[in-house]
N, C-alpha and C positions, 0 to 999 in steps of 0.2 A: 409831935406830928409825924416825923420821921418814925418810929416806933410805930403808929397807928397802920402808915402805909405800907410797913414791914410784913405788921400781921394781916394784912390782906393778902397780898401777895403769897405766903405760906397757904391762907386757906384756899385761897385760886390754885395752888399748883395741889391739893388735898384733892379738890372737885373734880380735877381735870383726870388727876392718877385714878380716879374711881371709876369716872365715865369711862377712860380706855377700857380698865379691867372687868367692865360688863359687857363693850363691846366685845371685846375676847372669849367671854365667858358664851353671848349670845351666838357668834358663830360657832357651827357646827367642826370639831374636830377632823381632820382629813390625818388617816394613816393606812400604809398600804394594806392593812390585815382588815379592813373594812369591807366586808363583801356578801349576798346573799346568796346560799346553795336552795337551791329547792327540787326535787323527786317524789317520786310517788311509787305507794305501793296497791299493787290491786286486790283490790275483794272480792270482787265479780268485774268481770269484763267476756263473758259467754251469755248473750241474751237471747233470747226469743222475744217473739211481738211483745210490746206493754210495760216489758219487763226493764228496771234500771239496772244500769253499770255504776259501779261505787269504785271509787279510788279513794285514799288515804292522802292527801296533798302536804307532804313535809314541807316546812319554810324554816330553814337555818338560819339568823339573823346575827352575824356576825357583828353587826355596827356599834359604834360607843354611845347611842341616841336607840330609843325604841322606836317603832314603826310600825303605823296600818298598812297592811296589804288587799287591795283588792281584787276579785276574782272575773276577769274579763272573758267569756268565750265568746267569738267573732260569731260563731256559726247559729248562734241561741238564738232561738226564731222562726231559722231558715232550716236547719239539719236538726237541732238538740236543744227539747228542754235542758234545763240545767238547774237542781238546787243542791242548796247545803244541810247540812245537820248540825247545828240546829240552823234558821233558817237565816237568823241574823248576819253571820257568817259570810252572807251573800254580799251584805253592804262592809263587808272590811273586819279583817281581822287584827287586830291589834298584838304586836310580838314585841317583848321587852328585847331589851340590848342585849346582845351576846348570848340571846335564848332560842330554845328549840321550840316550835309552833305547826297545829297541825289545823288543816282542814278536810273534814268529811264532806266529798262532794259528788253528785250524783248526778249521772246521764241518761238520757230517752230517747230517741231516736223521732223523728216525725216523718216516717213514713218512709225510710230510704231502703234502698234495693238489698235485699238479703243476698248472701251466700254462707257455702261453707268451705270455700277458700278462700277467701279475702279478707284482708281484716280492713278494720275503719279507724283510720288514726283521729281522733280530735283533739285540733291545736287549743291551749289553752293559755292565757294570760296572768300573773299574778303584779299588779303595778305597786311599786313605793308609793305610797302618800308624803314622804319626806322630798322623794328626789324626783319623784315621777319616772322613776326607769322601770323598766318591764323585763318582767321574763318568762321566758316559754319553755311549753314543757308541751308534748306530745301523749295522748293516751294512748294504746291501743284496744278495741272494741271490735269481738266478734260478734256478729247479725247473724244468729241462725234464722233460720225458713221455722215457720211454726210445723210445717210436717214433718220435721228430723227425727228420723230412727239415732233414739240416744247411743243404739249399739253401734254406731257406726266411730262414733266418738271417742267408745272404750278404750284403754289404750292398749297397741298390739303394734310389737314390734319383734322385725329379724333380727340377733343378736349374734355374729360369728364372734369369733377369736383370732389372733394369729399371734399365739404367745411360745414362747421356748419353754421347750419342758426343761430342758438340761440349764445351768446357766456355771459362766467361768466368770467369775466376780472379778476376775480383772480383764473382761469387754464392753464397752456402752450397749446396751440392749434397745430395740423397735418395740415394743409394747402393743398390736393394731387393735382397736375395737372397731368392730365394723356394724352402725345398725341403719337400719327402715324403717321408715315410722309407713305403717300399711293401713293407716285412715286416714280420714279427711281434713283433723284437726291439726291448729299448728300447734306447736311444743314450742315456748322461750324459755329461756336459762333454764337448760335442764341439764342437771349435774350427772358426768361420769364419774365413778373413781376408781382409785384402783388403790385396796388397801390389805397388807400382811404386816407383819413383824417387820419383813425387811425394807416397804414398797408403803408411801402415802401419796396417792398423788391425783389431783383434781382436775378435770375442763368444763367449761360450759359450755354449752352449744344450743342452736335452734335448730328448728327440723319442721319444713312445710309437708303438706301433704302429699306422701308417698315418695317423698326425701329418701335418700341413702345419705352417709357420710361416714368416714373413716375415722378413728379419733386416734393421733399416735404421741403413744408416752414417751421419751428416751427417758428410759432408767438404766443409773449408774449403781452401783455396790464398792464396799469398801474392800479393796483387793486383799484384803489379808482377810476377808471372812469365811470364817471352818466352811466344810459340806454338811448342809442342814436340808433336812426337809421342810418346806416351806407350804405354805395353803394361801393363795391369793382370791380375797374377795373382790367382784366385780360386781358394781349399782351403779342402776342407771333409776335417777327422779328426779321431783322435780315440784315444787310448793307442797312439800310436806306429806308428797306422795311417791313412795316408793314401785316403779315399774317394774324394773326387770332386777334380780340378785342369784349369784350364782358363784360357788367357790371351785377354783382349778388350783389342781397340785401342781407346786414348782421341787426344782430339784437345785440345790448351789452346788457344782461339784467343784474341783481341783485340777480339772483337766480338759483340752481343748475339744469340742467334739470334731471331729475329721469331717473334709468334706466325703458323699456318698459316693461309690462307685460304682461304674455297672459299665461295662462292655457290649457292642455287636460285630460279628464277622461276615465276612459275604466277597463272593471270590471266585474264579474257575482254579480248573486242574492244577492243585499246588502252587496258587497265583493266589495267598490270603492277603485281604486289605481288612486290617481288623481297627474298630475305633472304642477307646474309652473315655469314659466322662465323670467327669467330676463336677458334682453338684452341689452345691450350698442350698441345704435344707433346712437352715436356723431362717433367723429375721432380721440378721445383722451382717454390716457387709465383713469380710473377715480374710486375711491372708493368710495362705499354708503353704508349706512344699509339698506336693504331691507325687510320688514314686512309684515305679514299677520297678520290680525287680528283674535284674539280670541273670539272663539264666545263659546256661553253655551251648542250646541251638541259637542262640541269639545273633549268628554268623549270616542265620539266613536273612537277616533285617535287611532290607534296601534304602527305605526311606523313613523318617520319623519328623514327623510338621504337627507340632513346633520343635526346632533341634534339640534336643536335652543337655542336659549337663551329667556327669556321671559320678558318682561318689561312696562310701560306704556308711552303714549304717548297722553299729553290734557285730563288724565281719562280714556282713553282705555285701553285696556291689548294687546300687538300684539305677537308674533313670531318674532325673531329679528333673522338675519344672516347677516353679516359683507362679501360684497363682494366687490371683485376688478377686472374690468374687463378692458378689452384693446379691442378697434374700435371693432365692432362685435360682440365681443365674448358673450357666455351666460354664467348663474347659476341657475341651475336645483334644482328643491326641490320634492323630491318625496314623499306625502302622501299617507301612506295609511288609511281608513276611514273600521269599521265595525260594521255597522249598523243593522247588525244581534242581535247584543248586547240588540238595544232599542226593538226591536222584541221579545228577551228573555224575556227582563223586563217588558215588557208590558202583555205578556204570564203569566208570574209567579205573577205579581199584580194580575191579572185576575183570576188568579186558588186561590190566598189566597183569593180575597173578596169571590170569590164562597163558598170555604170550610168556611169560617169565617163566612156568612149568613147560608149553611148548616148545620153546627153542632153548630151554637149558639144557647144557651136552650133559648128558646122565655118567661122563666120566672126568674125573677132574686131574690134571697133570702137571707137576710143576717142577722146574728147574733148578738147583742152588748150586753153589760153590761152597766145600764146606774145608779145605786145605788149601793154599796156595803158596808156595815154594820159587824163593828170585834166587839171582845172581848177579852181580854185578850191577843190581839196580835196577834188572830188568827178571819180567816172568820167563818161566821155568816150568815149572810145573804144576798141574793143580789136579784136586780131588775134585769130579761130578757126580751128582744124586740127581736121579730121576726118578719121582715117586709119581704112581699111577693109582689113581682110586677109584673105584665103581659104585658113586651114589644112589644107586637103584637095586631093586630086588632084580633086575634082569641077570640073566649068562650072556656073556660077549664070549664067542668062538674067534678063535685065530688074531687075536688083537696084535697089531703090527707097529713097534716104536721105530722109528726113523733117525739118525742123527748123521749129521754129513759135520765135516773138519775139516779145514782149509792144508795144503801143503806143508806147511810150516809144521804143522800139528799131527804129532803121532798118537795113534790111544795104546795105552798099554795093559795088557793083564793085571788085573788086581791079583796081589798075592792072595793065597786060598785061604789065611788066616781072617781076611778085610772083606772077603766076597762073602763069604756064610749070607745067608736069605735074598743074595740076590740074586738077577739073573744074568745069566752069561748071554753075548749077542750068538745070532745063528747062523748071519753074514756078511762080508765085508767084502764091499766094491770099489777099487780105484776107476776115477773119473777124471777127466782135464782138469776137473775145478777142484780136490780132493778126494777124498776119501767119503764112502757112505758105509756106514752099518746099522744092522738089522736087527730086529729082536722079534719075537713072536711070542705069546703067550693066552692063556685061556683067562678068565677074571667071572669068579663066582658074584652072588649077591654079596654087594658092599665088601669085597673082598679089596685089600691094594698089595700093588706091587710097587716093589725098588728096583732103578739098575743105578749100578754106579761103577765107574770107569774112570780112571785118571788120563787125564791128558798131560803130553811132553812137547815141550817147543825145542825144533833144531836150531835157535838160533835165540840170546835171550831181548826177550819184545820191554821196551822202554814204551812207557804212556801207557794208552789203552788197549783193551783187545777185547773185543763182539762177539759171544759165542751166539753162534744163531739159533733158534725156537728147537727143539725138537717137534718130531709130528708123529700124531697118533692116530692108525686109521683100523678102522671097525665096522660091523655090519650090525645093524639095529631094524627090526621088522621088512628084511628083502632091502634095506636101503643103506648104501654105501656110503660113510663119512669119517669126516676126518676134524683134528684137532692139533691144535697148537699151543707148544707150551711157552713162558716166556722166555725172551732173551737176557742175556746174561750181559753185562757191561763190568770187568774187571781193570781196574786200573794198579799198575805200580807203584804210583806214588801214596796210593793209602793199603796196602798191604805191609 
């Protein structure tokens, strides 16, 4: 009995383990990679009256269960017929698990407002039959006007550039393609590229009618690549139609290109304010030192905004300013120069050599000691040279030396051995304050004369003693003058 009731019990828990494992089996799997993608590609979407729009309706079906998809458009009735191809299609498309599914599906218009600028989006639905969720997708559809001149449509577009011909492969480059679309249709994903040996590089863009847009590439290079001559193709298309194609020469060099320079001056009378500029002509922003060279009028400078800095470059001296500019942009140096300055100095040389020829005495006269003779620690006696010279082509008639000597001080005759070329005085006058004598003599062009005379102290002079100037007086064009030679200061203690 026991035994009977055992093996029940086992088939009961047999039954029970079965039912779980088909409920399990009948729910559906939940894992996050469960998901439907759907897009669409277009076939026609440019109609005129009558005519259908066709799209290609992709359904991704990611799910671990297959699935009918239905095709709901709100607007069917009201704005758009709507079929499929084939037509079945309409009532539910059946996509396996984890498979790709397509629907061909067709649009008509009922009667809605044309243009050839505007496009007509219609919403569309594709619902799960497993889960009932929906999803939308948007067509786009152009309505032309049944009188459309097709040539309006062809495609015609402005195409500039703004590419570097030079390039230093180790600076990030601006790339600009600039175009217009100069009709009335619109352009979607429509591919630019830009492709060489060195250069691959892609955008898409859209373009309404009579659009511009700029398209800009930063392209880099590998800084160690040689200088090569490059050819960069540029296309522009767009569904399998190529618009616009055009190849420009690029250049990879080794070397930075400078920015450009170009000065203007403008100014009064030796009063220049000159300016120059330095322009970035590439497409890339880019920093340089910028220099002017220093040159040896450069005295006349006054002012220089912005200050510089100064330095040398291979042995020159330049001006140095540290600029950064971006595509275009300038850096202005404003000198001003005043050249009135070399004017003055030129002026004022001119007026000293004049006065410096004018009042220079055209005879020069000078005084030495060339013997000196103590006693007891005090002077004695000393040898005088008076030398007189005539720096000029003139004749001086009756030139007259002068020399006065205090009491204490006798002159005495040079012996005849000592005097040979010089001259003897012509007169001698005792006065309360000493002695004066005289000389007189004629002096050719550039000719000179000596006197020399020794002086005797009656008593011997301890410390210093002052011989005073001789004077030299002369007549030069009717006009009377005179001249001083320098004084003498003889001390005992350095003799």
């Amino acid at each position: 009995m026991k035994r009977g009731k055992s093996l029940l019990n086992t088939a009961l828990s047999i039954v029970i383990l079965l039912l779980i494992t088909m409920l399990i089996l009948a729910v559906p799997a939940v894992s996050s990679d469960e998901k439907v993608d759907i897009s669409a590609k277009i076939v026609k979407n440019e109609v005129l009256p009558k005519e259908w729009a066709e799209f290609i309706i992709k359904i991704d079906n990611q799910k671990l269960m297959d699935d009918t998809f239905f095709i709901d458009v709100p607007s069917e009735g009201i704005e758009w017929s709507a079929l499929t191809k084939p037509q079945a299609d309409m009532y539910g498309k059946r996509i396996r698990n984890r498979a790709l599914g397509t629907i061909d599906l067709l649009l008509k218009d009922l009667g809605l407002e044309r243009s050839v600028t505007k496009k007509r989006p219609v919403e569309i639905h594709l619902v799960s039959e497993r889960t009932g969720e929906s999803y939308s997708l948007k067509l786009p559809i152009y309505l032309w006007p049944e009188s459309m001149n097709n040539s309006l449509f062809e495609a015609n577009f402005d195409v500039t550039t703004d590419f570097p011909k030079f390039i230093d492969p180790r600076k990030k480059y601006s790339f600009k393609v600039n175009i217009k679309n100069n009709n009335l249709k619109i352009y979607e994903d429509m591919k630019v590229s830009l492709k060489s040996r060195l250069i691959d590089q892609e955008s898409v863009i859209d373009l309404e009618p009579n659009q511009a847009k700029t398209i800009d590439f930063t392209v880099e290079f590998d800084p160690k690549q040689r200088p090569v001559r490059d050819e960069l193709s540029l296309g522009i298309s767009g569904r399998n139609t190529v618009y616009y194609l055009d190849v420009i020469p690029l250049e990879i060099s080794s070397y930075q290109i400078p920015f450009e320079k170009s000065s203007d001056s403008s100014g009064d009378f030796l009063l220049v304010a000159e300016t120059v500029k330095f322009t970035n002509t590439e497409n890339i922003e880019d920093e340089q030192d910028v220099m002017i060279e220093k040159k040896p009028l450069d005295f006349v400078i006054t002012s220089m905004v912005p200050e510089p800095n100064v330095g040398k470059v291979e042995g020159k001296a330049y001006f140095m300013w540290k600029a950064r500019l971006k595509p275009g942009e300038s850096f202005s140096i404003t000198i001003e120069k005043n050249y009135r300055l070399v004017l003055y100095g030129v002026i004022i040389i001119g007026l000293l050599i004049f006065f410096y020829y004018m009042f220079k005495s055209p005879i020069k006269i000078r005084k030495q000691v060339e013997m000196v003779r103590t006693m007891q620690g005090g002077i004695m006696e000393m040898k005088v040279v008076v030398s007189v010279a005539n720096l000029t082509a003139e004749n001086f008639k009756r030139v007259k030396l002068i020399e006065r000597f205090p009491h204490l001080v006798t002159m005495l005759r040079m012996p005849e051995h000592e005097h040979q070329g010089t001259l003897a005085p012509v007169k001698s006058v005792s006065t309360h304050h000493g002695s004066v004598v005289y000389w007189e003599f004629d002096m050719g062009p550039y000719e000179e004369r000596l006197v020399m005379y020794k002086l005797r102290s009656s008593l011997s002079i301890l410390g210093d003693m002052r011989l005073p100037p001789a004077v030299l007086k002369y007549t030069m064009k009717d006009h009377s003058l005179s001249l001083k030679s320098n004084e003498l200061d003889i001390s005992s203690e350095r003799v």
